[in-house]
DRENVEXGU-366582 format. One record per residue (C-alpha): x, y, z; residue in one letter; residue number from 0. Coordinates in pm, whole numbers, plus 50000, padded with zeros to 5 digits. Layout:
BEGIN
X,Y,Z,A,NUM
...
% end
This chain:
BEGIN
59694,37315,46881,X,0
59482,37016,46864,X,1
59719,36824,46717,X,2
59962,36844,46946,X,3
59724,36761,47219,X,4
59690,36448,47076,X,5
60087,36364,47094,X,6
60178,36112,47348,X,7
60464,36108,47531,X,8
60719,35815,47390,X,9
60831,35563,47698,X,10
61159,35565,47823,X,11
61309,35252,47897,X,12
61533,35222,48186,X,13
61773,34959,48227,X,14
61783,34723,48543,X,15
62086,34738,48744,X,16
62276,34417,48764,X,17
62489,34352,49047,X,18
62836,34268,49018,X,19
63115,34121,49234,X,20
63374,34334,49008,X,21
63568,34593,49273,X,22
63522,34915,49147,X,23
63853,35038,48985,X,24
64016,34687,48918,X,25
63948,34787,48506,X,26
63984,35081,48337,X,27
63862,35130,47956,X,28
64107,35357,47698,X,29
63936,35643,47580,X,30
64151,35629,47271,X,31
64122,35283,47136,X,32
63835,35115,47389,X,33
64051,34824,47540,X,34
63966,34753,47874,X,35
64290,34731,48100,X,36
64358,34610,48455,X,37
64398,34937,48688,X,38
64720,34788,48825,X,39
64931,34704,48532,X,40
64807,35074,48346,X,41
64966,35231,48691,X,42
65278,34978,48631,X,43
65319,35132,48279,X,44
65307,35476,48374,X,45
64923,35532,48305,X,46
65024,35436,47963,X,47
64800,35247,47765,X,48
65031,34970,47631,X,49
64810,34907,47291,X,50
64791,35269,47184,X,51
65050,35432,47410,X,52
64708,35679,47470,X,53
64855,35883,47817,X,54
64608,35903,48091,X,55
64630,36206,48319,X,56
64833,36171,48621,X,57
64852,36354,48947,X,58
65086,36628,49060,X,59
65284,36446,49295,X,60
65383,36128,49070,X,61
65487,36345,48783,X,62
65734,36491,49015,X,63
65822,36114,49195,X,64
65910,36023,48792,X,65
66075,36347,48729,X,66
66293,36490,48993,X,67
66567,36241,49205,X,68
66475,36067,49473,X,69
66468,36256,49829,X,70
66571,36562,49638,X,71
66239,36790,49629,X,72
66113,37065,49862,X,73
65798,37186,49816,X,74
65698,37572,49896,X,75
65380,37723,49942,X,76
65246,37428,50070,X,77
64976,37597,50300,X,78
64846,37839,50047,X,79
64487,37787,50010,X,80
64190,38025,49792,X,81
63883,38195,49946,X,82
63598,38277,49833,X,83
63664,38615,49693,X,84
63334,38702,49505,X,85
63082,38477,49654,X,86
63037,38253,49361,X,87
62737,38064,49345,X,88
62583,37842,49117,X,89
62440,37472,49166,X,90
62654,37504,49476,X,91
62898,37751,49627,X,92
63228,37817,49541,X,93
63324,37730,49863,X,94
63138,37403,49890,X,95
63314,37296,49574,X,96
63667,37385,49691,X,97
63607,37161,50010,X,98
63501,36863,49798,X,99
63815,36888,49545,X,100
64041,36915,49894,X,101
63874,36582,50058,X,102
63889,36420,49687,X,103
64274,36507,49616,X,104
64399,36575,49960,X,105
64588,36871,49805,X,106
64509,37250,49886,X,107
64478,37366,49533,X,108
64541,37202,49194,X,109
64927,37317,49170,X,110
65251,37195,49314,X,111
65562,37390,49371,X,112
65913,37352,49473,X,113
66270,37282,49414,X,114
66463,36966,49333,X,115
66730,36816,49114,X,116
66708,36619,48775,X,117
67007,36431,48725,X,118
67165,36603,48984,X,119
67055,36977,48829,X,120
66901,37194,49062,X,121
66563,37309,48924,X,122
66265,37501,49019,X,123
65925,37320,48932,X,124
65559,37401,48917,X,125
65339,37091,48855,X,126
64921,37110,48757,X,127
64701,36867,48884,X,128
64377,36792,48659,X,129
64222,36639,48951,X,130
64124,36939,49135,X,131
63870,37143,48962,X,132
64006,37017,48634,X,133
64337,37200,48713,X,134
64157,37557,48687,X,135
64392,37864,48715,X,136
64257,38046,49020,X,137
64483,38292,49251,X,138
64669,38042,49405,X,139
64766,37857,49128,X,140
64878,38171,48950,X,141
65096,38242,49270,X,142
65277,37913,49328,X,143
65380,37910,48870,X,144
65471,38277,48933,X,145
65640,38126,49312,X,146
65811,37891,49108,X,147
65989,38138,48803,X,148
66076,38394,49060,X,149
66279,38138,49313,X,150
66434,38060,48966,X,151
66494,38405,48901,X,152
66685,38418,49269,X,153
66889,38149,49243,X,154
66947,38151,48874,X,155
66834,37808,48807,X,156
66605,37648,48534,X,157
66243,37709,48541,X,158
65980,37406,48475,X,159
65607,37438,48462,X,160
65417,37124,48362,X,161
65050,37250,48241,X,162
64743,37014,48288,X,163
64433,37260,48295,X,164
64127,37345,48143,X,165
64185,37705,48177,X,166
64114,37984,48447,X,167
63873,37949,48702,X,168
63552,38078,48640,X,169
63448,38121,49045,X,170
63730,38372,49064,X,171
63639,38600,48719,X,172
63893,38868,48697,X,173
64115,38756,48961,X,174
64149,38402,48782,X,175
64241,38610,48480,X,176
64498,38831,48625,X,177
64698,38512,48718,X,178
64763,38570,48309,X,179
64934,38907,48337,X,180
65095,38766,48642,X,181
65277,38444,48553,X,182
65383,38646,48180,X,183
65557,38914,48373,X,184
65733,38706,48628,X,185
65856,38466,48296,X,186
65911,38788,48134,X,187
66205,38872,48429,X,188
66363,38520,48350,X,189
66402,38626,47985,X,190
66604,38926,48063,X,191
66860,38764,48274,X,192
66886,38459,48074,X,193
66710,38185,48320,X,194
66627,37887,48106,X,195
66210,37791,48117,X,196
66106,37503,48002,X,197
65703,37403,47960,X,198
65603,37094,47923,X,199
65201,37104,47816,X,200
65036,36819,47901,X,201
64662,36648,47809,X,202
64479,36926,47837,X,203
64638,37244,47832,X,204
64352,37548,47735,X,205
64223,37857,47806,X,206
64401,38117,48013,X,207
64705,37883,48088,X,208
64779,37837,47714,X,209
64705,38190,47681,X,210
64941,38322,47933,X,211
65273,38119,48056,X,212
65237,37750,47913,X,213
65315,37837,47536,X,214
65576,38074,47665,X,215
65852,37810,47761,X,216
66223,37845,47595,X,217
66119,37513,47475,X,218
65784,37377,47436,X,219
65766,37001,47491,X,220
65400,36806,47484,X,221
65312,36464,47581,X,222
65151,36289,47300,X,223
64835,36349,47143,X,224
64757,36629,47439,X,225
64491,36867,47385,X,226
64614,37235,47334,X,227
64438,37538,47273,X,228
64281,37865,47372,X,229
63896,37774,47285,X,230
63750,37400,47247,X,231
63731,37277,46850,X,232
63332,37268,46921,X,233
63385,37665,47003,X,234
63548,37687,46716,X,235
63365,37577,46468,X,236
63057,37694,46617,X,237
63182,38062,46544,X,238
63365,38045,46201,X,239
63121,37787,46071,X,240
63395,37542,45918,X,241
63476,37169,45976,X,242
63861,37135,46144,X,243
64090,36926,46015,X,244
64162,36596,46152,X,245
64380,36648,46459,X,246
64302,36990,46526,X,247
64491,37146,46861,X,248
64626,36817,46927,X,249
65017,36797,46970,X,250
65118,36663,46619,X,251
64921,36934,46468,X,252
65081,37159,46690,X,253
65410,37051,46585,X,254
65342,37072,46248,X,255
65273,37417,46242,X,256
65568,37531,46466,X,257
65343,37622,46812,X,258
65581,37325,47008,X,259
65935,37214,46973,X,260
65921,36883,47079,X,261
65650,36539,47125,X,262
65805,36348,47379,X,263
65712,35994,47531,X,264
65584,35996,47938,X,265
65873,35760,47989,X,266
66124,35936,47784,X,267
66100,36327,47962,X,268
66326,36281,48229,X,269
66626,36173,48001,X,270
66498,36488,47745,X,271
66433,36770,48036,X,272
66792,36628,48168,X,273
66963,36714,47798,X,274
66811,37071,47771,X,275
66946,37190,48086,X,276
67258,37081,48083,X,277
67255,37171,47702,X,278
67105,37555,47842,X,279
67359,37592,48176,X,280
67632,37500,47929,X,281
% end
């Protein structure tokens, strides 16, 4: 024990804080190849990164200003909004954290749903935003996807989900997890009468929502180099004790082995989701 005694503990050095003039956001570095890229001109592009064509997440609402025509959509469900169900607490409450994601995204949970046209064909459309609570499945989000399929279901018109989660939401447990059964059964109804749904899985789409309705789609389309999977690779490899290959759960690996149809380009998916409908209502 006496040695230890005698250890000293080693001095951290902390770094002075420089000031800048810089305003914050005017850069923004690419977590794929490390260029550093003016905020305006990666928003110009399509929050594309023009050296590596590396996709940065997007919200809700501009996916749906690139995908569906001009003064054509109508959201429903606007003014759903979750609770507090189970009194989740852990650093914070659950509810302290929802009112913090709704002054950060001004949205009342982390999925968008409505109607619109592409090209002119009517479509139903459920759109995941990674900006609230890293686009978490919860109760609401479960009821606007399974919203979405069933006004497709009504009207007999294509079904599109775009996925951007990390999985179900922990502060709602089993509830979060029912949204699974939930969304299945209501694309399970749009099977049997022959309602075309398409999923387009974005970077990242895991847990629950790849579990459940995401990999379920008529046709599977991913955005480049997007994350998909049930568990993380670190998860992974933690329990079967192997090194994953290069590329692991990423879309060209997912493509390789048959789990998506299609890779498709940010700018390209409105000209591809416009050829399978009219290739599906033909």
């Amino acid at each position: 024990m006496g040695w230890f005694n005698t250890v000293k503990n080693p001095k951290i050095k902390t770094l002075k804080k420089v000031s800048s003039n810089t305003p914050t956001g005017l850069w923004k570095k690419c977590t794929n190849c490390g260029e550093i890229l003016q905020t305006e001109k990666l928003e110009l592009n399509g929050q594309i990164c023009p050296y590596c064509e590396h996709h940065f997440r997007v919200s809700a609402t501009k996916r749906i200003e690139t995908l569906i025509d001009e003064g054509t959509f109508k959201e429903f469900s606007k003014d759903l909004k979750t609770t507090n169900p189970l009194k989740f607490t852990d650093r914070m409450t659950y509810s302290e954290r929802l009112e913090k994601a709704y002054q950060k995204t001004g949205m009342n949970d982390g999925t968008i749903c409505g109607e619109g046209k592409i090209d002119g064909q009517e479509v139903s459309l459920a759109v995941m935003d990674f900006h609230f609570m890293g686009g978490s499945m919860g109760v609401v989000t479960g009821e606007k996807i399974a919203a979405a399929m069933d006004f497709s279901y009504k009207k007999k018109i294509p079904c599109i989900v775009i996925s951007c989660s990390g999985g179900a939401r922990m502060q709602e447990g089993i509830l979060s997890l029912m949204q699974m059964a939930k969304t299945s059964a209501s694309r399970a109804r749009l099977k049997e009468v022959g309602v075309p749904y398409i999923s387009v899985l974005t970077d990242p789409t895991t847990g629950g929502c790849a579990a459940s309705f995401a990999m379920l789609g008529d046709v599977n389309i991913a955005e480049p180099k997007a994350l998909i999977g049930f568990a993380g690779p670190r998860v992974i490899e933690q329990s079967i004790r192997q090194t994953l290959p290069d590329g692991f759960q990423r879309s060209e690996f997912l493509l390789q082995h048959g789990f998506i149809d299609r890779i498709v380009h940010r700018k390209d998916l409105k000209a591809e989701l416009s050829f399978f409908l009219k290739m599906f209502t033909k």
